[in-house]
VOTOR-541592 format. One line per 8 residues: number of its first residue (from 1); their letters; for each residue y, x, z of C-alpha. Coordinates in steps of 0.001 Angstrom, whole numbers, plus 500000, padded with zeros to 6 digits. Last residue first. Layout:
BEGIN
NUM) A) Y X Z ~ ...;
//
This chain:
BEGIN
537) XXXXXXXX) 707722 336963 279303 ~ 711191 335042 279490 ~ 714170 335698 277244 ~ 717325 335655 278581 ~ 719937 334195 276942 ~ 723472 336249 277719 ~ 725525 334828 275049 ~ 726081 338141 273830;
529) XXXXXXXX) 721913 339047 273620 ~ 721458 335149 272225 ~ 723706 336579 269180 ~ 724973 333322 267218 ~ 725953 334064 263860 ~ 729115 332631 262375 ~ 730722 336122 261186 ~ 727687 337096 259675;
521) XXXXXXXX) 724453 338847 261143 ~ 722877 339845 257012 ~ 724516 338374 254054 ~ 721992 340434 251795 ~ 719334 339928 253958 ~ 719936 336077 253299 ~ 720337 336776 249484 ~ 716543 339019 249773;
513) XXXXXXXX) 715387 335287 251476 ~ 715504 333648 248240 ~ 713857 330698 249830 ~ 711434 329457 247637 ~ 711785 325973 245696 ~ 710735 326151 242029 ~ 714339 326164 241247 ~ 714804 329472 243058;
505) XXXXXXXX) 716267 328766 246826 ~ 719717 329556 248853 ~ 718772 327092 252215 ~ 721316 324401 253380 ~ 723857 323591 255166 ~ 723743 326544 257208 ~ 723171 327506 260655 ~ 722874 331020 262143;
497) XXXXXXXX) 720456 332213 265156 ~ 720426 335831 266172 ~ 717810 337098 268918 ~ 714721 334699 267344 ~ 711976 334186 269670 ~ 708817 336547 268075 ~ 709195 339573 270810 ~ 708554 336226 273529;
489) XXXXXXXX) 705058 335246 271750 ~ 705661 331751 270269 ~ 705833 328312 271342 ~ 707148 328214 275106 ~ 710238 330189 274029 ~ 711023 328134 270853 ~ 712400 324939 272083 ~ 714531 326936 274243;
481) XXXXXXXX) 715445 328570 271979 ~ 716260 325899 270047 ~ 718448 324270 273095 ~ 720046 327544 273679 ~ 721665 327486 270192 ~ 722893 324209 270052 ~ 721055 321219 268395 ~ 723046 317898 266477;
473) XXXXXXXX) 721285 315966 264125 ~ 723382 313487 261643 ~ 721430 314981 258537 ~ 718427 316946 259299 ~ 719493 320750 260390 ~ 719248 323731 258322 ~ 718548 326685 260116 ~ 719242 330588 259396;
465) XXXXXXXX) 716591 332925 262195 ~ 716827 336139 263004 ~ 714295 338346 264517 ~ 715571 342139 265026 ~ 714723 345114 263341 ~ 713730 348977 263211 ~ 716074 351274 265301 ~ 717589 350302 268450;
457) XXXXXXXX) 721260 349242 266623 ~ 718710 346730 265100 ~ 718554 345690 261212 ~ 718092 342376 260505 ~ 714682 340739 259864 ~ 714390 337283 258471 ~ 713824 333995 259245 ~ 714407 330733 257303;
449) XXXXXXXX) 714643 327394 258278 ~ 714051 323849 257301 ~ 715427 320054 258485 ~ 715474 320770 262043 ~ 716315 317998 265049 ~ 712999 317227 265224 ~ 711829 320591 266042 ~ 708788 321440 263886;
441) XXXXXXXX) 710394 323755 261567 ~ 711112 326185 264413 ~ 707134 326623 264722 ~ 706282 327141 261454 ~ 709422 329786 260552 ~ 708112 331593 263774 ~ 704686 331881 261795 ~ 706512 332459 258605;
433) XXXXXXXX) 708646 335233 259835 ~ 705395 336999 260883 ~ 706290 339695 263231 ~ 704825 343339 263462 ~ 705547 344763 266661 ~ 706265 348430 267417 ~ 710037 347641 268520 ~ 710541 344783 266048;
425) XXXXXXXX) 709120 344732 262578 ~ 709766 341787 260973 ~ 706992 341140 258203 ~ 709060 339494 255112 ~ 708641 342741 253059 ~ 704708 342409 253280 ~ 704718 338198 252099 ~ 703332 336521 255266;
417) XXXXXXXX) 700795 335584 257408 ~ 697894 333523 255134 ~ 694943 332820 256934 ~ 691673 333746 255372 ~ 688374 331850 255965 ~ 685559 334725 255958 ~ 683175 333021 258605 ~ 684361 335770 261289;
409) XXXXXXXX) 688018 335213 260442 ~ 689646 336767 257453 ~ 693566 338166 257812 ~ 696464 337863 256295 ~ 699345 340252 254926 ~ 700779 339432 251170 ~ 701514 342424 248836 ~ 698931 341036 246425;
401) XXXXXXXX) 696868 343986 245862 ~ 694476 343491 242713 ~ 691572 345637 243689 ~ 689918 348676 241730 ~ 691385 351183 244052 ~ 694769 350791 242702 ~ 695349 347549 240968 ~ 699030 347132 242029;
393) XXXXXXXX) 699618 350554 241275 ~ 698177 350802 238120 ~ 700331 347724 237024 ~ 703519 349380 238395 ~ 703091 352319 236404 ~ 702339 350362 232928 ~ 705195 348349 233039 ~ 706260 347119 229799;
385) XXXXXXXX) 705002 342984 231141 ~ 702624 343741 234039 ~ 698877 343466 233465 ~ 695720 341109 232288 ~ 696544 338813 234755 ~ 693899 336762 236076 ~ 691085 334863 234614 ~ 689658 337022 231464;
377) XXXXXXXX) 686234 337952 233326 ~ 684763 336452 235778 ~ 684178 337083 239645 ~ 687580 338501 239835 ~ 689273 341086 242236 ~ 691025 340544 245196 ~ 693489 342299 248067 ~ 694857 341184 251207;
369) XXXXXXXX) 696721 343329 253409 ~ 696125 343663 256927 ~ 695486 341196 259786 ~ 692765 341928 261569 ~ 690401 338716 262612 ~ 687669 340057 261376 ~ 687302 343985 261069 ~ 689594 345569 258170;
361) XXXXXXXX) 688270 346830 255073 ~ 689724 350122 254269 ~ 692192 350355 251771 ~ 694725 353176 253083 ~ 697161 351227 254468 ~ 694676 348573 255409 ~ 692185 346002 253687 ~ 691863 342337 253779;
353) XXXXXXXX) 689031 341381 251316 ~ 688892 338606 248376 ~ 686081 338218 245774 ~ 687852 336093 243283 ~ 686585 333028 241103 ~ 684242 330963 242513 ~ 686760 330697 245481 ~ 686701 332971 248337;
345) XXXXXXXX) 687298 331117 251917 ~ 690035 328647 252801 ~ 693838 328985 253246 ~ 693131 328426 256930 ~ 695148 326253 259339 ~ 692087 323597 259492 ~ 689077 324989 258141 ~ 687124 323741 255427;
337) XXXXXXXX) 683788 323002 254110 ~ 683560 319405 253436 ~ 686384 318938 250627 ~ 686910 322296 249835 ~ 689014 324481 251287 ~ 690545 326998 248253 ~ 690341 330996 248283 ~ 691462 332813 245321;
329) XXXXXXXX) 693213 330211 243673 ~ 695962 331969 241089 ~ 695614 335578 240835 ~ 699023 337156 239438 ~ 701186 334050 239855 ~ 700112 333576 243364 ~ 697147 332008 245266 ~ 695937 331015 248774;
321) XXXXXXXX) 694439 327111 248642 ~ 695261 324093 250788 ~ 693567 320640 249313 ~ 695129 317650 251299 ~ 693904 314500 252026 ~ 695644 311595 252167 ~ 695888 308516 254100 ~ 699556 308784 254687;
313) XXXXXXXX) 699735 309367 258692 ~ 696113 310382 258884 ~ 696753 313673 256637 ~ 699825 314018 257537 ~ 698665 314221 261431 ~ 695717 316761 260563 ~ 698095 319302 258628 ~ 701344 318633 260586;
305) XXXXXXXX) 701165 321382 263301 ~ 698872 323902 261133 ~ 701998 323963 258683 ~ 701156 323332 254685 ~ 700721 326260 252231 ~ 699755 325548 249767 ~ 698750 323460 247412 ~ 697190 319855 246047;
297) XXXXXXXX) 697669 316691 248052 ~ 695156 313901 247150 ~ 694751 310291 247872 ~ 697414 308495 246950 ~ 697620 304832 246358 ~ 699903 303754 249091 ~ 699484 301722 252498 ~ 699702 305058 254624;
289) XXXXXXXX) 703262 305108 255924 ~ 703424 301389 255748 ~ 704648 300687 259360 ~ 707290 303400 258285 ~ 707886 306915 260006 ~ 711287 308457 259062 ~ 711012 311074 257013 ~ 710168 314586 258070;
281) XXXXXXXX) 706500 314213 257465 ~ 707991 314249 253737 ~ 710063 317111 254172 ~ 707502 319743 255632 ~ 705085 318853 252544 ~ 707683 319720 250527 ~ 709062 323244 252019 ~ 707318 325902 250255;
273) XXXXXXXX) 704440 323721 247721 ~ 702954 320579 247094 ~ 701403 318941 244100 ~ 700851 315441 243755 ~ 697745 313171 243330 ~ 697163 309194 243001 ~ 700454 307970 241451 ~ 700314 304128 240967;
265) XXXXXXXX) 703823 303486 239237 ~ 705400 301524 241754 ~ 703358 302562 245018 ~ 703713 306550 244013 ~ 707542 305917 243443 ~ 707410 304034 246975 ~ 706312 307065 248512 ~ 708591 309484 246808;
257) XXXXXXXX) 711838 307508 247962 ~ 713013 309547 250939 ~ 711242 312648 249965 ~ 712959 313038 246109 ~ 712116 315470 243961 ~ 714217 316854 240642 ~ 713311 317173 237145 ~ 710725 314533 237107;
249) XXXXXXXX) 707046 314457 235916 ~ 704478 311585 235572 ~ 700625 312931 234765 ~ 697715 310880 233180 ~ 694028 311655 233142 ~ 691893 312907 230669 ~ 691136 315435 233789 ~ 691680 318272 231410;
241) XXXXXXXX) 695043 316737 230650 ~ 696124 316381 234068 ~ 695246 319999 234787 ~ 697372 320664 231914 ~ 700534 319284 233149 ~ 699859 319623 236795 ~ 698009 322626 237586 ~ 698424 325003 234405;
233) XXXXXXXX) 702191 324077 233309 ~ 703994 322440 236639 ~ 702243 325066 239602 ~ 702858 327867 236817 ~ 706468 327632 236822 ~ 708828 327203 234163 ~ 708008 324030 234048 ~ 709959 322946 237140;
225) XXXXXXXX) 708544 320992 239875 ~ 709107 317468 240190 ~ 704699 316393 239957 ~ 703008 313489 239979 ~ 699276 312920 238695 ~ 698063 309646 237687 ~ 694224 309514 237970 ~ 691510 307318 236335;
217) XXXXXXXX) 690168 309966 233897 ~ 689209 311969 237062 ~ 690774 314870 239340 ~ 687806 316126 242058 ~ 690361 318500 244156 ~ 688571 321399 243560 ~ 686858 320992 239922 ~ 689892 319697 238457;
209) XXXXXXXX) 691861 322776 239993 ~ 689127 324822 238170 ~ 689309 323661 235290 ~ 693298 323676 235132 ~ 693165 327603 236480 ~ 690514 328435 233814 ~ 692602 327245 230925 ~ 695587 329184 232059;
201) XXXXXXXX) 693649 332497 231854 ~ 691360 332042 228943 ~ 694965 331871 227273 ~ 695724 334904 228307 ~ 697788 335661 231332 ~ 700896 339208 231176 ~ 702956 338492 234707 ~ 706848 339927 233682;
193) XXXXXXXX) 708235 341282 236839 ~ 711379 339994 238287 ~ 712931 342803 240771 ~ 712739 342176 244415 ~ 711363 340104 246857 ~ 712548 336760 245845 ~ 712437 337819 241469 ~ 710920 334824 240996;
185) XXXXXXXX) 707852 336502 239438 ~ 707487 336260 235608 ~ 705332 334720 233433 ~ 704830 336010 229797 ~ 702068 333560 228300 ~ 699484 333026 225926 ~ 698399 336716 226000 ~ 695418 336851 223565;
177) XXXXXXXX) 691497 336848 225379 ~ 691083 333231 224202 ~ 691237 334833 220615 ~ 694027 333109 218141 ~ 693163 333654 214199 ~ 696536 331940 213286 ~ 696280 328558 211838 ~ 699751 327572 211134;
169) XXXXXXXX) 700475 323331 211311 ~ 700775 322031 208117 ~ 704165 320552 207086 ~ 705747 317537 208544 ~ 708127 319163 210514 ~ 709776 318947 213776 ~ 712240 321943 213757 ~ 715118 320033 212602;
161) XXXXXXXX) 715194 318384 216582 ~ 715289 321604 217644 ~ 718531 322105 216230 ~ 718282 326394 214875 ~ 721164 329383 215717 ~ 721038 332490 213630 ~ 721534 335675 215877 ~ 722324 339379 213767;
153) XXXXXXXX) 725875 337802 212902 ~ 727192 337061 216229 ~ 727085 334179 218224 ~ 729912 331634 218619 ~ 729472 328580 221005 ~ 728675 325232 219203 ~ 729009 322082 220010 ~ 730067 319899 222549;
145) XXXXXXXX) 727146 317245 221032 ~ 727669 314017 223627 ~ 724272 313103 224877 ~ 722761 310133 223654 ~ 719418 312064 222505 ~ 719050 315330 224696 ~ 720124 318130 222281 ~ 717442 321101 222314;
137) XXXXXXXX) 718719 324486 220746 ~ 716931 327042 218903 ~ 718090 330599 219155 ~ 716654 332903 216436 ~ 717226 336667 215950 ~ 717366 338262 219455 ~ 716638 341763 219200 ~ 719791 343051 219260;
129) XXXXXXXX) 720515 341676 223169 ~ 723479 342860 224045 ~ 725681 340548 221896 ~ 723357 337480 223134 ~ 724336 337616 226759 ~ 727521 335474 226191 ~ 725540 333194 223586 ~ 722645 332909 225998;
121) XXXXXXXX) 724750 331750 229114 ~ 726694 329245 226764 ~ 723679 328152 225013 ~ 722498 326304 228557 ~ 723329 323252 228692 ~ 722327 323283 224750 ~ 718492 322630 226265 ~ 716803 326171 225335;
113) XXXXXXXX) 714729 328094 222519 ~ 715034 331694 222626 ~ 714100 334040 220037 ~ 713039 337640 219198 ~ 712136 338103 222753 ~ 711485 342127 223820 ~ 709917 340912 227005 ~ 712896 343569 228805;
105) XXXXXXXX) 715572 342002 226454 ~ 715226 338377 227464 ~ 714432 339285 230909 ~ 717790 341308 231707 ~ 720050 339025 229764 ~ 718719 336815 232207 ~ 719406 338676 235366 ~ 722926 340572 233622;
97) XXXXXXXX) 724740 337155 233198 ~ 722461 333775 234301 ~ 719472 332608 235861 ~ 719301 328945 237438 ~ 717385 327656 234518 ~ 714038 329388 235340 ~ 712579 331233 231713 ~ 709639 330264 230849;
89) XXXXXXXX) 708016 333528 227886 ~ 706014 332247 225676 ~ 704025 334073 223314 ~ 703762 332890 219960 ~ 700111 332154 218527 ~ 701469 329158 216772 ~ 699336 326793 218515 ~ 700714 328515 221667;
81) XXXXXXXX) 703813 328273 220768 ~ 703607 324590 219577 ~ 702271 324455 223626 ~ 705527 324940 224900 ~ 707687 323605 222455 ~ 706532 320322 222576 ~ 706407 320123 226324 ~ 709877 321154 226781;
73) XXXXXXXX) 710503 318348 224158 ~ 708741 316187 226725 ~ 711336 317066 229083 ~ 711563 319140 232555 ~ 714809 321590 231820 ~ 714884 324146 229326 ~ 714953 327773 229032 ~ 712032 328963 226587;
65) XXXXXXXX) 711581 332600 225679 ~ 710049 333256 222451 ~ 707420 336371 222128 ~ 706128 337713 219074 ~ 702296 338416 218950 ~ 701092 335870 216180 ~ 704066 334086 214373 ~ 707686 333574 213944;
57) XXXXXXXX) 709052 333495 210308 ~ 711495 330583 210942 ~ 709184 328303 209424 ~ 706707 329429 211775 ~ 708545 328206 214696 ~ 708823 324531 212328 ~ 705022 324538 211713 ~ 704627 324996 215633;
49) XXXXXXXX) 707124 322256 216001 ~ 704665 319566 213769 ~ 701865 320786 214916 ~ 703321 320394 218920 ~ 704414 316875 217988 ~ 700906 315580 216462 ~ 698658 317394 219463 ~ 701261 315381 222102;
41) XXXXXXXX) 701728 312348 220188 ~ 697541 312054 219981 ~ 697116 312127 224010 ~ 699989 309928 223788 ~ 703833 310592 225086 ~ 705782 308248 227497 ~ 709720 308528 228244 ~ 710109 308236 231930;
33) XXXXXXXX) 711869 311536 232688 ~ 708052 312613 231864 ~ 705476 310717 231482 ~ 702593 312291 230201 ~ 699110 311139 228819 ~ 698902 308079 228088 ~ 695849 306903 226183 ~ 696270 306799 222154;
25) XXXXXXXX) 693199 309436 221225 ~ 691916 310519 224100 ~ 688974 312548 223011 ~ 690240 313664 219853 ~ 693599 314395 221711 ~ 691788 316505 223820 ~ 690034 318318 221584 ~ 693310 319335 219716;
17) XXXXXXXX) 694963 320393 222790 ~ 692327 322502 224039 ~ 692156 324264 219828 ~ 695744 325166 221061 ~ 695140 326148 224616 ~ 692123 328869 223605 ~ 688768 328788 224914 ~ 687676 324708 224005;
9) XXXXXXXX) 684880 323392 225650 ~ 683778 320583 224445 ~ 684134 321856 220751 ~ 685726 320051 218054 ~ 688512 322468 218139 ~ 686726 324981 217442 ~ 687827 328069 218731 ~ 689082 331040 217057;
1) X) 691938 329080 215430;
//
């Protein structure tokens, strides 16, 4: 390695690991699916599967993707690729047919290593794929072995478990500057994109996040989300790390029993994001609401409405930020110097502006797009995975353009609006859908919601809104308009209203509102211009 590991500040994630375990020796460092791993048990178990991946001939520069669920062995693999200077590539366990084939063969993946839940899906996308050469297969212990699937001749398939060995662990000459990591976008606006971060990269983000929120040795950090996503890797599992503290993981969340998890097992910190927040305050209120050992909420973004009254409800206090895949935490509130409804103003680490069609600056309080560009060097993605055209477009002008509309108040605290595409445009007015999303959300009778633009027989769009109510809560149409009308401008009130049982999301939680466009005013949608609803102005 580059770095030396005996260094306190380590600059790639390998010689990180390494530190930390000299630092931390036999102190708990993750549970995950409640199986505990060391400090030391993580460094030892990634050497011994990064001497394993080079066993099979992989090394510096080739690219692995890794489809498995939340497991220590997920772990393992993880950062044994980065030891072995292998560049991972998360894949989210939900894809399947021509959307995974498609990212295994666009980051040009020589092998794949994933639970055996899923060697089906790779074996039937495998003949297509001629540069796969290794699959490596994870068997949860106790689990009946179905075998098998067949593969042909050019794939050779690997038991993880095999793969731990007690060789020396490869030394490649790793630079901080390397790509550590393949990320791509969820794929809810459009085609997946393959986000190119460097070791330097990932490390920064868990600094940093210790920095913000003030993480110590003493804290247990919870998180459900999946590790495919950088909200799990860099700000949970490695943010926990860098805080020598500890951090518990599950595969799936729970709202009606998180609180008394955190009570049991004395969880100090989680991570929030989409809906969570939303589902907790959701629950019903308990006389013991805030007698639990948390004290910080990490994420983004969380409802104006609620912000104050979680906060006092569950004695917590919560740490909103504005960040993405690309550019994580560009503007953070800080404990002391924040504003309430805001994503915060400019981190250490971006400059941020809100700029127009044709990248002007925008006075305050104009909402446009917003657009950054780092303080340091090395801390956001270096470019787009094999696509050089739409990398110079994104960074056009010398500024990262996120595709997100906001807008910067007078004291240069920006307030998030809404992904670009999700803007409803309705006769000359732009829309947020996740300002009217805000609003419908806090109805009582409403679990979640999403809202999207349809198209109008009057040219441009109209406001529709798909609802999800709590369990065993009834609400007709009229009655959430009417809940609506006194809460939002009158273009804003939804014209179409559909309910469904439940939301179409990604693993990591976002709506996968493109499926919702898809289906469109169906059969079962409510038009309030049919019913005869009049909208007052």
């Amino acid at each position: 390695m580059s770095s030396n590991p005996s260094t306190a500040n380590p600059r790639t994630i390998g010689a990180w690991i390494r530190h930390k375990a000299e630092v931390n020796a036999d102190r708990l460092a993750l549970t995950v699916e409640g199986r505990d791993k060391t400090y030391a048990g993580v460094d030892l178990d990634s050497d011994r599967l990064a001497a394993g991946l080079a066993s099979l001939g992989l090394g510096q520069g080739d690219r692995s993707c890794l489809m498995m669920q939340n497991s220590l062995e997920c772990i393992d693999a993880w950062f044994a690729m980065n030891k072995a200077g292998v560049v991972e590539v998360p894949i989210n366990q939900a894809y399947r047919g021509h959307l995974l084939e498609y990212l295994i063969s666009q980051s040009r993946s020589s092998a794949v290593v994933c639970d055996a839940d899923y060697l089906d899906r790779i074996a039937e996308a495998a003949p297509s794929l001629p540069g796969l050469e290794h699959v490596v297969v994870s068997r949860a212990e106790g689990t009946e072995d179905t075998g098998t699937p067949d593969f042909p001749s050019h794939v050779t398939v690997h038991e993880l478990a095999d793969l731990y060995l007690d060789s020396p662990a490869p030394e490649p000459d790793v630079d901080y500057r390397d790509t550590a990591v393949i990320l791509y976008t969820s794929g809810t606006t459009g085609p997946s994109k393959g986000v190119m971060l460097c070791h330097e990269a990932n490390l920064n983000l868990a600094r940093h996040t210790v920095d913000l929120v003030g993480y110590d040795a003493d804290d247990v950090l919870y998180t459900a989300f999946p590790l495919f996503h950088i909200n799990a890797k860099y700000t949970s599992v490695m943010c926990a790390m860098e805080a020598d503290a500890r951090l518990i993981m599950d595969r799936r969340f729970s709202a009606s029993r998180f609180w008394d998890r955190c009570r049991a097992d004395g969880i100090t910190a989680f991570n929030y994001q989409g809906g969570l927040l939303m589902m907790l305050w959701k629950q019903p209120e308990r006389a013991d609401d805030a007698d639990n050992p948390v004290r910080n909420g990490f994420g983004a973004p969380c409802p104006i409405e609620i912000w104050e009254p979680f906060e006092e409800r569950f004695g917590v206090h919560l740490s909103e930020v504005y960040g993405m895949t690309e550019v994580a935490i560009t503007t953070e509130n800080r404990r002391g110097m924040r504003k309430i409804g805001t994503a915060g103003r400019e981190s250490a680490l971006y400059h941020v502006a809100v700029v127009d069609p044709e990248d002007r600056p925008v006075p305050p309080n104009t909402a446009g797009e917003i657009v950054v560009r780092p303080k340091k060097p090395h801390i956001m993605i270096d470019s787009y995975f094999d696509m050089p055209d739409v990398t110079v477009k994104t960074f056009r002008n010398l500024w990262f353009h996120t595709g997100d509309r906001g807008r910067l108040d007078e004291d240069g605290y920006l307030t998030f609006i809404d992904r670009m595409k999700d803007c409803v445009r309705r006769r000359g007015e732009n829309i947020s859908s996740y300002e009217v999303e805000a609003v419908i959300n806090t109805c009582d009778a409403v679990l979640e919601s999403a809202v999207i633009g349809v198209p109008s027989e009057l040219g441009e769009e109209e406001v529709m809104a798909v609802v999800v109510l709590k369990p065993d809560h009834q609400l007709s149409e009229t009655e959430l308009l009417d809940f609506c009308v006194p809460r939002m401008a009158h273009f804003a009130v939804p014209r179409f209203v559909r309910w469904c049982d439940d939301l179409p999301k990604t693993p990591s939680e976002r709506v996968q509102k493109f499926k919702l466009r898809e289906e469109g005013v169906t059969a079962d949608t409510w038009d309030r211009d049919e019913a005869g609803y009049v909208v007052p102005r």
